[in-house]
PyMOL commands that place a pseudoatom at each C-alpha (Angstrom):
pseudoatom trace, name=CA, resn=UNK, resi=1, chain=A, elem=C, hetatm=0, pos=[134.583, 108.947, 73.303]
pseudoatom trace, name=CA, resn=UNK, resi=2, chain=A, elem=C, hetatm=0, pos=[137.329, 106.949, 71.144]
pseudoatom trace, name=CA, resn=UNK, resi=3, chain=A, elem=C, hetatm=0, pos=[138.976, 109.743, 68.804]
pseudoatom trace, name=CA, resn=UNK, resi=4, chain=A, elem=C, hetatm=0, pos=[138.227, 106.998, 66.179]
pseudoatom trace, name=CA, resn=UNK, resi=5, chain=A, elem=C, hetatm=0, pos=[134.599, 107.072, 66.361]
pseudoatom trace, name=CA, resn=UNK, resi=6, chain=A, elem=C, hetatm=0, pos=[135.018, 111.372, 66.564]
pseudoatom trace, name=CA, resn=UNK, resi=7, chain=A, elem=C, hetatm=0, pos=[134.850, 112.949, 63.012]
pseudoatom trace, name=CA, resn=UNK, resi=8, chain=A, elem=C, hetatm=0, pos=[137.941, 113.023, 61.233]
pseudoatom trace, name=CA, resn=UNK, resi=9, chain=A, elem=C, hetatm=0, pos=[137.476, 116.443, 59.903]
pseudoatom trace, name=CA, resn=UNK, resi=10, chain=A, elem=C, hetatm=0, pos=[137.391, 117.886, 63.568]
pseudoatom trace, name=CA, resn=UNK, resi=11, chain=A, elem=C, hetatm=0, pos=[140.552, 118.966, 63.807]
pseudoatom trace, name=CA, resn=UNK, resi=12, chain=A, elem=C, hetatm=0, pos=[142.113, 121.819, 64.857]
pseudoatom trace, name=CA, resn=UNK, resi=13, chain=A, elem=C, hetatm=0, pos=[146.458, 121.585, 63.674]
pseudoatom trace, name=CA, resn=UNK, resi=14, chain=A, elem=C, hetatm=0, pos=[148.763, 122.528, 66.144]
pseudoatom trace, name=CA, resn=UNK, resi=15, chain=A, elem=C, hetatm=0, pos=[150.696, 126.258, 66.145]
pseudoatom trace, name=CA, resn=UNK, resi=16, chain=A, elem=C, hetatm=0, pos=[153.936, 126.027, 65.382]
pseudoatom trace, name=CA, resn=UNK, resi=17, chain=A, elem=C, hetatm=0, pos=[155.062, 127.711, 68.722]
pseudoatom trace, name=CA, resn=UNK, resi=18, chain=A, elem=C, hetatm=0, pos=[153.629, 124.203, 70.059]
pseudoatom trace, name=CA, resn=UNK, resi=19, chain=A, elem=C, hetatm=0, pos=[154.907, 121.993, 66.890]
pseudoatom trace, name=CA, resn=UNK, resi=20, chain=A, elem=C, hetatm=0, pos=[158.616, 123.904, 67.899]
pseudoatom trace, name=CA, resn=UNK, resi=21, chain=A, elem=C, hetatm=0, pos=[158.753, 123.103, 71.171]
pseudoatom trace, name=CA, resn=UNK, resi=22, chain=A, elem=C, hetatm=0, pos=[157.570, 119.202, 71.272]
pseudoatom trace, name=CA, resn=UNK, resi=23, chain=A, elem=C, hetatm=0, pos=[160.128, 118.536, 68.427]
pseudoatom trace, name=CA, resn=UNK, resi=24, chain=A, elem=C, hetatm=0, pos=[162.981, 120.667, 69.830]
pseudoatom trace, name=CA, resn=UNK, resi=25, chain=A, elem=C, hetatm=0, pos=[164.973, 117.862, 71.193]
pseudoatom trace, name=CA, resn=UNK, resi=26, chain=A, elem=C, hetatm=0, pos=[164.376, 115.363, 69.026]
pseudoatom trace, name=CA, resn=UNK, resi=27, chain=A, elem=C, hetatm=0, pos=[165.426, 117.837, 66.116]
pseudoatom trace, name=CA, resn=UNK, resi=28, chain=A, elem=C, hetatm=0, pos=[168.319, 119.016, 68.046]
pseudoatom trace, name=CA, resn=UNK, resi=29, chain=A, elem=C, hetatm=0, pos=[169.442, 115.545, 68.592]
pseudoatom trace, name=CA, resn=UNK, resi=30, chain=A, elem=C, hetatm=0, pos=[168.957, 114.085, 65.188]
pseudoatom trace, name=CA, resn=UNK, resi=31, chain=A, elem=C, hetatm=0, pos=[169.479, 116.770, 63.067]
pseudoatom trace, name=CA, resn=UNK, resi=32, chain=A, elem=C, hetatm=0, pos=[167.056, 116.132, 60.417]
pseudoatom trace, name=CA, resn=UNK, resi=33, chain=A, elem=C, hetatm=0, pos=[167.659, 117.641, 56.660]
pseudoatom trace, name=CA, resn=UNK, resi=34, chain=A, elem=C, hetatm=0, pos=[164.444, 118.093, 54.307]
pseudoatom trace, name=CA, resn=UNK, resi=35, chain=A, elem=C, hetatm=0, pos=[164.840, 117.871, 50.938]
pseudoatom trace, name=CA, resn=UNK, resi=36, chain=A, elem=C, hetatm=0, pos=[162.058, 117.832, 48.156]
pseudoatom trace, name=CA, resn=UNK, resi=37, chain=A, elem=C, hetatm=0, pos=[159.618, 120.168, 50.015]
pseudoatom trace, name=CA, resn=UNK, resi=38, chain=A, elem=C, hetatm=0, pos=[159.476, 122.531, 47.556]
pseudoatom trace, name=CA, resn=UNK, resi=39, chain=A, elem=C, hetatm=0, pos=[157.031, 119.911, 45.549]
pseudoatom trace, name=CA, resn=UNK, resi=40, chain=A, elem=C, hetatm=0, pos=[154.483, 120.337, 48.839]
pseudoatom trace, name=CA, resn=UNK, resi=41, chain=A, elem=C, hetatm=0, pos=[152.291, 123.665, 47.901]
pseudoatom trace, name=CA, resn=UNK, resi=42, chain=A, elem=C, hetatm=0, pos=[149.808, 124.527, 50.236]
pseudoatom trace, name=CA, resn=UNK, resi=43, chain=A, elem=C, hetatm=0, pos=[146.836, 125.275, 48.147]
pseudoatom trace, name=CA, resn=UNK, resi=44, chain=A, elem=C, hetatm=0, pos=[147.395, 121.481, 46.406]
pseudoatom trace, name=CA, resn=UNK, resi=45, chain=A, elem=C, hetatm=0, pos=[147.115, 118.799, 48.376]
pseudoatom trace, name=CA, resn=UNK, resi=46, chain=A, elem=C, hetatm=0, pos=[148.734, 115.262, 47.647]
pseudoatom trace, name=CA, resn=UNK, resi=47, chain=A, elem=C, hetatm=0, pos=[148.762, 111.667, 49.142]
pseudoatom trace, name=CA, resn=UNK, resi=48, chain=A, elem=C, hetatm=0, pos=[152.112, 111.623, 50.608]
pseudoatom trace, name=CA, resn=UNK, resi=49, chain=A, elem=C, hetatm=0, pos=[153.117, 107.792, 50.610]
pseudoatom trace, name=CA, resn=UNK, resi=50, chain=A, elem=C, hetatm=0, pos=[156.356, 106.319, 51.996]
pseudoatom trace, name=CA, resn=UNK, resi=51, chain=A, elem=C, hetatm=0, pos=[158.712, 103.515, 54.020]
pseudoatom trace, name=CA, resn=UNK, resi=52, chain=A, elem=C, hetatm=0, pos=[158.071, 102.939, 57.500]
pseudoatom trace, name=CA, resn=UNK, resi=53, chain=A, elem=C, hetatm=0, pos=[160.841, 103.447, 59.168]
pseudoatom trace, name=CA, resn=UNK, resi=54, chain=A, elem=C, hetatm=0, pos=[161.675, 100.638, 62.290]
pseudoatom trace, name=CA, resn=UNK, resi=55, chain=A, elem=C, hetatm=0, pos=[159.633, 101.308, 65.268]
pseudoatom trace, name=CA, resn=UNK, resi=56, chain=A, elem=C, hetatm=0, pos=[158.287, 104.016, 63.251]
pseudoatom trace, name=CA, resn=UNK, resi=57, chain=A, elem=C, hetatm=0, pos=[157.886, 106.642, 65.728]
pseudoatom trace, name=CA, resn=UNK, resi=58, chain=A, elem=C, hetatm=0, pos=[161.113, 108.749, 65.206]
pseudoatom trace, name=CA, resn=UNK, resi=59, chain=A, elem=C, hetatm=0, pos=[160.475, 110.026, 61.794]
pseudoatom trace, name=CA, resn=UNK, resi=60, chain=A, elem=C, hetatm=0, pos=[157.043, 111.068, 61.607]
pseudoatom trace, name=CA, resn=UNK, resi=61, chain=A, elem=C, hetatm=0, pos=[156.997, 114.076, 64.104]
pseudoatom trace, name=CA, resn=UNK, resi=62, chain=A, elem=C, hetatm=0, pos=[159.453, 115.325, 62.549]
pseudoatom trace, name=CA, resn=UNK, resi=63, chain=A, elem=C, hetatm=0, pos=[158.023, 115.512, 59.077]
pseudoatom trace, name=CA, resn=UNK, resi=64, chain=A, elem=C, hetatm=0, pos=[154.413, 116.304, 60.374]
pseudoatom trace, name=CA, resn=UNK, resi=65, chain=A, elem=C, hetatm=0, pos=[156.624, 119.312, 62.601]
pseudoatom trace, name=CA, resn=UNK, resi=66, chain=A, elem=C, hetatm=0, pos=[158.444, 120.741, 59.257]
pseudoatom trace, name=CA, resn=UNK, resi=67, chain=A, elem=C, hetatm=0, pos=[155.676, 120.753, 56.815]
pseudoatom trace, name=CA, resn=UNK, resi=68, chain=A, elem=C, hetatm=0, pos=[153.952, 122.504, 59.070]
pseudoatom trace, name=CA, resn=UNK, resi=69, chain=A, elem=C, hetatm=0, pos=[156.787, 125.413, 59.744]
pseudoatom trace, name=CA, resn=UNK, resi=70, chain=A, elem=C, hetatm=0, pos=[158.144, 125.303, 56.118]
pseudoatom trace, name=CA, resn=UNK, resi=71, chain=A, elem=C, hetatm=0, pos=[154.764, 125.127, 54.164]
pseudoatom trace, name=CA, resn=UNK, resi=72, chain=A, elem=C, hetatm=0, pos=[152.175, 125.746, 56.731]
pseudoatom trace, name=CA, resn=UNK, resi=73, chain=A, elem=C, hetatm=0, pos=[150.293, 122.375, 55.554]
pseudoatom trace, name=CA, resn=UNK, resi=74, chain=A, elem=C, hetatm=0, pos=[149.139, 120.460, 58.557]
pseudoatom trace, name=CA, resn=UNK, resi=75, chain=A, elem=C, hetatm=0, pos=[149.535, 116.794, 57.440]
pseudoatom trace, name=CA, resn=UNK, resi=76, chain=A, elem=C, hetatm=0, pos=[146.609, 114.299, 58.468]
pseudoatom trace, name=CA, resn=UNK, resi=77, chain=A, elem=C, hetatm=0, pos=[147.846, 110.946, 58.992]
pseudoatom trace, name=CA, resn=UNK, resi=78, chain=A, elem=C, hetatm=0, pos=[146.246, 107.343, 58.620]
pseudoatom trace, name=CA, resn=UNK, resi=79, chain=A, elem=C, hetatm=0, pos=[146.820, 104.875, 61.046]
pseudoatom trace, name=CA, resn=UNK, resi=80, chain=A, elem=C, hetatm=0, pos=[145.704, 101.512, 61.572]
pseudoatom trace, name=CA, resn=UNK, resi=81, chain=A, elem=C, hetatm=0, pos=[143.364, 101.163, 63.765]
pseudoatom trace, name=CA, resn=UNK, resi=82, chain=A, elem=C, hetatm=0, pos=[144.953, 99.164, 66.212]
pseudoatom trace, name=CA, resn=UNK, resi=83, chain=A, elem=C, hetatm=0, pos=[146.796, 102.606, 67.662]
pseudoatom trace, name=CA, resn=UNK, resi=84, chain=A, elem=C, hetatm=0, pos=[143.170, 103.796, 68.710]
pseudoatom trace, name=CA, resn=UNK, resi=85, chain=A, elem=C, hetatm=0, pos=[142.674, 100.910, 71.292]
pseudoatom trace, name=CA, resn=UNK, resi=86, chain=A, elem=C, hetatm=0, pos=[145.741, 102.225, 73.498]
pseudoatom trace, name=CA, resn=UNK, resi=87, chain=A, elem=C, hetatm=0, pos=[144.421, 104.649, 75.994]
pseudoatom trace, name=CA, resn=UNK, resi=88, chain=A, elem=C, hetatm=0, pos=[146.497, 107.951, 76.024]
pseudoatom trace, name=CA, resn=UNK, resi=89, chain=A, elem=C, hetatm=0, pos=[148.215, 107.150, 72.964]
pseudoatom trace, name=CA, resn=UNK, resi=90, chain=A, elem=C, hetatm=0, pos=[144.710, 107.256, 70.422]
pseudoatom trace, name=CA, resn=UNK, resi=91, chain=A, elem=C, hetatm=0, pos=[144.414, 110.653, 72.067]
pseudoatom trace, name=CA, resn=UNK, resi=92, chain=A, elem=C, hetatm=0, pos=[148.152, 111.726, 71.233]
pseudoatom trace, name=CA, resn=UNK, resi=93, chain=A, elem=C, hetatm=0, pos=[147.475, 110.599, 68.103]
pseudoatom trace, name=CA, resn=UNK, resi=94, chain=A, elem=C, hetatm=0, pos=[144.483, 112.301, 67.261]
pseudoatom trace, name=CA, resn=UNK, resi=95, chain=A, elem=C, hetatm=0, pos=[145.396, 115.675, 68.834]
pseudoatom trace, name=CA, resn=UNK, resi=96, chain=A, elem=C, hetatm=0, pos=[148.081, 115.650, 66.582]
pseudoatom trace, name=CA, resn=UNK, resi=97, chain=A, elem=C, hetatm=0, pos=[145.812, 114.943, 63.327]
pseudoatom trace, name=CA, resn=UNK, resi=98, chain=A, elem=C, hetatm=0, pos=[146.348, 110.906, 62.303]
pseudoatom trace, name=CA, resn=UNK, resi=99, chain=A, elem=C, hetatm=0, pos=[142.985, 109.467, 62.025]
pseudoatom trace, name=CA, resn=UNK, resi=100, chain=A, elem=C, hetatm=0, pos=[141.958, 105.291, 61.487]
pseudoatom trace, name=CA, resn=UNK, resi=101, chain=A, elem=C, hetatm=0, pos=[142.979, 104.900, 58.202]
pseudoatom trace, name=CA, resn=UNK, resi=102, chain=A, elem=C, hetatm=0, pos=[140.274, 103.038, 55.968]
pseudoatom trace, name=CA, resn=UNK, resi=103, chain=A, elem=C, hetatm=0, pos=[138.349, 104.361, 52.817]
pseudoatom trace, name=CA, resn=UNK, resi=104, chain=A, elem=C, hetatm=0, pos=[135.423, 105.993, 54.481]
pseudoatom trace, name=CA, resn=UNK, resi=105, chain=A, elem=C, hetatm=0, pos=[138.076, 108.549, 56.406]
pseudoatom trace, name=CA, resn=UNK, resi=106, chain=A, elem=C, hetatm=0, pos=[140.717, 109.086, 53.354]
pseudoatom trace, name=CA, resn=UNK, resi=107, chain=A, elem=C, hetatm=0, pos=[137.636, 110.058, 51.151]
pseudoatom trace, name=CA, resn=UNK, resi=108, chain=A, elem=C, hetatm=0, pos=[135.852, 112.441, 53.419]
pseudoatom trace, name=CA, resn=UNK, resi=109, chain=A, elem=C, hetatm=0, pos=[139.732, 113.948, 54.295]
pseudoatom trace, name=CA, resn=UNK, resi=110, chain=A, elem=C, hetatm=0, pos=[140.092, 113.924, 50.445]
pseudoatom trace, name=CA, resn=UNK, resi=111, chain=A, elem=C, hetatm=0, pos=[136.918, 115.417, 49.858]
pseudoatom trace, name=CA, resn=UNK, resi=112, chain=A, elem=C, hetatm=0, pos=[137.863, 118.497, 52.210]
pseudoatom trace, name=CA, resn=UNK, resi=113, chain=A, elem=C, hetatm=0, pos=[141.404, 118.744, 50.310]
pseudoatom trace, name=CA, resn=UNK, resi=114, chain=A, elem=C, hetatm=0, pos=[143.511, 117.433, 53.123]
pseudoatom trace, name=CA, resn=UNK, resi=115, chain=A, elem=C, hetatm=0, pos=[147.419, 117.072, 52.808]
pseudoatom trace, name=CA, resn=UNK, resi=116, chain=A, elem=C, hetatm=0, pos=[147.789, 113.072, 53.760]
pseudoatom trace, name=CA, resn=UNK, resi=117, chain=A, elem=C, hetatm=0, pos=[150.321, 110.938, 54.594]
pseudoatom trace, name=CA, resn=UNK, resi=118, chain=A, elem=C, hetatm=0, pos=[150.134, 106.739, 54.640]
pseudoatom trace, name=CA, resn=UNK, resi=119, chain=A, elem=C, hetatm=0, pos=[152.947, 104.182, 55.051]
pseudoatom trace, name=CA, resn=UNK, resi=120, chain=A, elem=C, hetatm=0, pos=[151.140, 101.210, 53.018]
pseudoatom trace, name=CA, resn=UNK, resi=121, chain=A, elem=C, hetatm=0, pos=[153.653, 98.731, 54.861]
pseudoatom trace, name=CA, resn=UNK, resi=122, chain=A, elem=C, hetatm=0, pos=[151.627, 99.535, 58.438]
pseudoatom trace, name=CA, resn=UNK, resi=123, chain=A, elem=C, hetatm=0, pos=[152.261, 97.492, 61.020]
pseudoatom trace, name=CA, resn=UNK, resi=124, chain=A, elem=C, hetatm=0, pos=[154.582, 94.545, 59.220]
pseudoatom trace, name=CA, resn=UNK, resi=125, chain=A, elem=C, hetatm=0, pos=[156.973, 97.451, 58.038]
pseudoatom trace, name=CA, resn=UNK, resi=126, chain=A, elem=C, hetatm=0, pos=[157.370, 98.805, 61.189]
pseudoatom trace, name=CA, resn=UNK, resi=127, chain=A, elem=C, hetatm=0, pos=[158.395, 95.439, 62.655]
pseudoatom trace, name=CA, resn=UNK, resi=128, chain=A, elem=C, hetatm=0, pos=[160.872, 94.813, 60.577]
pseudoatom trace, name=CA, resn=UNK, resi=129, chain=A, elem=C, hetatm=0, pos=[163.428, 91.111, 60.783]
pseudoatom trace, name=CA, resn=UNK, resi=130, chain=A, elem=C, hetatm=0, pos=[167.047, 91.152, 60.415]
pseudoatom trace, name=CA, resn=UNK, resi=131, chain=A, elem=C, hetatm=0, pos=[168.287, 92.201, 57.144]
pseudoatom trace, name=CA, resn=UNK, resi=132, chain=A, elem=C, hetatm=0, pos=[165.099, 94.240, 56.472]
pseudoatom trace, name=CA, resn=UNK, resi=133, chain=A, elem=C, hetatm=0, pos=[166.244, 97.866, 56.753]
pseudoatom trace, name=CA, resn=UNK, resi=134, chain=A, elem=C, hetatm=0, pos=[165.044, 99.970, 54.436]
pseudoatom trace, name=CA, resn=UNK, resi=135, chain=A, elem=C, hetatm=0, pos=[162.501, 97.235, 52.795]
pseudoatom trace, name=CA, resn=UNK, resi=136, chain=A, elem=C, hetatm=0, pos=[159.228, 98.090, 51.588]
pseudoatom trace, name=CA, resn=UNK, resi=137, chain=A, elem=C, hetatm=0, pos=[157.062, 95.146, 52.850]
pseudoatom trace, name=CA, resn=UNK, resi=138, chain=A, elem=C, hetatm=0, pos=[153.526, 96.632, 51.136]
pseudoatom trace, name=CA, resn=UNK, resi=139, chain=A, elem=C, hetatm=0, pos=[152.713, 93.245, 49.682]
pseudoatom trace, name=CA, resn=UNK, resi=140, chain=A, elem=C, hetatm=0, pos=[149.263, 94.044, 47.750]
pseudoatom trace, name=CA, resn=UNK, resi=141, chain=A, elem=C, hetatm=0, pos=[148.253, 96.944, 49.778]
pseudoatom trace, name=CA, resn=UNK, resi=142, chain=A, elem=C, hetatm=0, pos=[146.969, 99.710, 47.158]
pseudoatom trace, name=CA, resn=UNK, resi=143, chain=A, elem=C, hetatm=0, pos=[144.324, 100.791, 48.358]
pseudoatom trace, name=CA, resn=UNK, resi=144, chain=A, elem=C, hetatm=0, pos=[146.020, 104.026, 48.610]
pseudoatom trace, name=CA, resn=UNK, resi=145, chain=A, elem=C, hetatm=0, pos=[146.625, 104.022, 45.101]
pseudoatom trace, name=CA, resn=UNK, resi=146, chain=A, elem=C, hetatm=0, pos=[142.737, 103.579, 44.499]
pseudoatom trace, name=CA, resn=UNK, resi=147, chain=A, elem=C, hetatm=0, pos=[141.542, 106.557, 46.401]
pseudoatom trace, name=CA, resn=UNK, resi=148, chain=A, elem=C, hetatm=0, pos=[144.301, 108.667, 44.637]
pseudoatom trace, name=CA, resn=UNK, resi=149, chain=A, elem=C, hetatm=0, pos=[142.690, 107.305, 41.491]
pseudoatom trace, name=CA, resn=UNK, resi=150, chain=A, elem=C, hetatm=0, pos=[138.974, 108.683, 42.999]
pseudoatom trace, name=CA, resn=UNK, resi=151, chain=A, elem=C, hetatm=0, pos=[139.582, 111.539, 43.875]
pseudoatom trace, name=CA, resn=UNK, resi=152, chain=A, elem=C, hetatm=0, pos=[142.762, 112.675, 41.362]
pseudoatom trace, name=CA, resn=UNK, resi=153, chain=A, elem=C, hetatm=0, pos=[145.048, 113.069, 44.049]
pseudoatom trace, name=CA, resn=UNK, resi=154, chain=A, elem=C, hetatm=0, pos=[148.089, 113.157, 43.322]
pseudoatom trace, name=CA, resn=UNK, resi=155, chain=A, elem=C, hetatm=0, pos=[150.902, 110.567, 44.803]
pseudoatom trace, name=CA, resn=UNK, resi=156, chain=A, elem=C, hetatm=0, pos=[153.958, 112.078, 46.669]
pseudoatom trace, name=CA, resn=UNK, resi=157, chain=A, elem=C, hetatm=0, pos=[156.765, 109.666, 47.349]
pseudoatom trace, name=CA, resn=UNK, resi=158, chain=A, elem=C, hetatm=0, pos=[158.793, 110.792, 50.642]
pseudoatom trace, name=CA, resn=UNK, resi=159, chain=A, elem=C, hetatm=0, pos=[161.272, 108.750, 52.105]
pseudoatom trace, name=CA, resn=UNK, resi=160, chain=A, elem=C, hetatm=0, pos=[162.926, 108.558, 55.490]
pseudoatom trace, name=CA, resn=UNK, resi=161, chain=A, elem=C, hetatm=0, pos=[166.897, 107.586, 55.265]
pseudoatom trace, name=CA, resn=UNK, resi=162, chain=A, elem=C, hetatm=0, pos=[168.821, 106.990, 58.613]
pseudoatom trace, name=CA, resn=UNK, resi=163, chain=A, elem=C, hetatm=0, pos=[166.187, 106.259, 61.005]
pseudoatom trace, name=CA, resn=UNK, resi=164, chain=A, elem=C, hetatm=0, pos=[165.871, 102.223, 60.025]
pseudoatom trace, name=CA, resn=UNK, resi=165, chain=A, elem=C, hetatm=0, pos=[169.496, 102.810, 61.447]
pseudoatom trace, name=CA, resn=UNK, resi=166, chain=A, elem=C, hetatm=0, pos=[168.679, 103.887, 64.841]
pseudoatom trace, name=CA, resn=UNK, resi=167, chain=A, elem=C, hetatm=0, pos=[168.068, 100.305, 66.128]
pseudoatom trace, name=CA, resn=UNK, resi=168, chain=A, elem=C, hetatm=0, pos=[169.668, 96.742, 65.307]
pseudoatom trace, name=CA, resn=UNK, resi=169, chain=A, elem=C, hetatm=0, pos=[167.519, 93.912, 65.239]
pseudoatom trace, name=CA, resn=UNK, resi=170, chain=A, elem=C, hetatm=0, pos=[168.967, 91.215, 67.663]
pseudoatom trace, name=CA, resn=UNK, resi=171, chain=A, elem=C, hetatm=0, pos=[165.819, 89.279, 67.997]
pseudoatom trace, name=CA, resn=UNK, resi=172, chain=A, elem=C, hetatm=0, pos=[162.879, 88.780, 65.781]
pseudoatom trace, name=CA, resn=UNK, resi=173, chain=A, elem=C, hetatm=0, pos=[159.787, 86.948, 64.955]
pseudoatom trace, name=CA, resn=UNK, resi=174, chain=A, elem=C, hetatm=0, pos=[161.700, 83.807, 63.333]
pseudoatom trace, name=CA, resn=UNK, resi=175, chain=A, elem=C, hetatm=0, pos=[164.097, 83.790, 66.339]
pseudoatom trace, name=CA, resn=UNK, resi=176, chain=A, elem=C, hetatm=0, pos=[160.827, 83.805, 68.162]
pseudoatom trace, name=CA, resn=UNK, resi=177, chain=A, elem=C, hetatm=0, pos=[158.974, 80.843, 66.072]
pseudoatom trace, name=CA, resn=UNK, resi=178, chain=A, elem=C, hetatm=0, pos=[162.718, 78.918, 66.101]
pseudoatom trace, name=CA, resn=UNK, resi=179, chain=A, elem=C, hetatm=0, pos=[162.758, 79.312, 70.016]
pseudoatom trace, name=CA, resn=UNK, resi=180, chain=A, elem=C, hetatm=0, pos=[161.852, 76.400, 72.433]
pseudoatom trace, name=CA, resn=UNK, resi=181, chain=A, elem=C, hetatm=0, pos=[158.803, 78.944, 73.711]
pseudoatom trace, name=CA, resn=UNK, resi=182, chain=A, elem=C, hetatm=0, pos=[157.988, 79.820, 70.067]
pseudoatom trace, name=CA, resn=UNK, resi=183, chain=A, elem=C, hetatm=0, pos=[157.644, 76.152, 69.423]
for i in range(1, 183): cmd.bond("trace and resi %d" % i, "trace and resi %d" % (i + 1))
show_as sticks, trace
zoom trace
């Protein structure tokens, strides 16, 4: 069965013994510092919105991994639903608590008082063009914004700093479209 079509509430987080040691390298090579967690309570939970960082696959574990250790709040992530048609990866995902992230799923994960965490820009922020680091590209997505509204959620900005620094854009999609195969 396709973890998107299982029900987002059956979940089971991670210990932190586990959290610890899939994160230790990454942590010990990046050195990540937290700051603001002391706004995250564990008996309130909160829409935790921010930038997706390039590639946007360094950052996350290692917020989902300290929230976790630090406030013992297993976040629940909302993807789009193009990361559940990649075989081993939807399964990743979903073992680690990010679910297909559309209305039905944030309400019934806001209904049980979930901790969640959406990057409005999805899939355009993470491919990011020359001279984009550290751009918001959310256009008119607010849906989020809605189901905060519906179910008095509040909004939690976070922010990832240094990881849109990681890689340097060479080529992009207008070098692509400008390119003799592009044409």
């Amino acid at each position: 069965m396709n973890p998107a079509d299982k029900d987002v509430l059956d979940f089971i987080p991670p210990s932190v013994s586990s959290v610890n040691a899939a994160t230790k390298l990454s942590e010990a090579y990046f050195n990540p510092l937290f700051f603001g967690l002391d706004n995250l309570h564990k008996d309130i939970p909160t829409l935790l919105v921010g930038n997706h960082t390039i590639y946007g696959s360094l950052d996350v574990p290692l917020i989902f991994s300290e929230v976790l250790r630090r406030k013992g709040v297993a976040i629940r992530g909302l993807a789009d639903d193009a990361h559940f048609k990649i075989p081993l990866w939807r399964d990743f995902i979903h073992k680690s608590g990010i679910i297909a992230g559309n209305r039905k799923n944030c309400s019934r994960l806001m209904e049980a008082g979930e901790t969640l965490l959406v990057f409005p820009g999805g899939a355009r922020e993470v491919a990011k063009r020359k001279g984009e680091k550290y751009q918001l590209t959310w256009k008119t997505r607010t849906g989020f914004a809605y189901m905060a509204i519906k179910y008095q959620y509040p909004i939690t900005p976070i922010a990832s700093l240094g990881a849109d620094d990681v890689y340097d854009i060479l080529f992009d999609a207008y070098d692509f479209k400008a390119s003799r195969l592009g044409r």
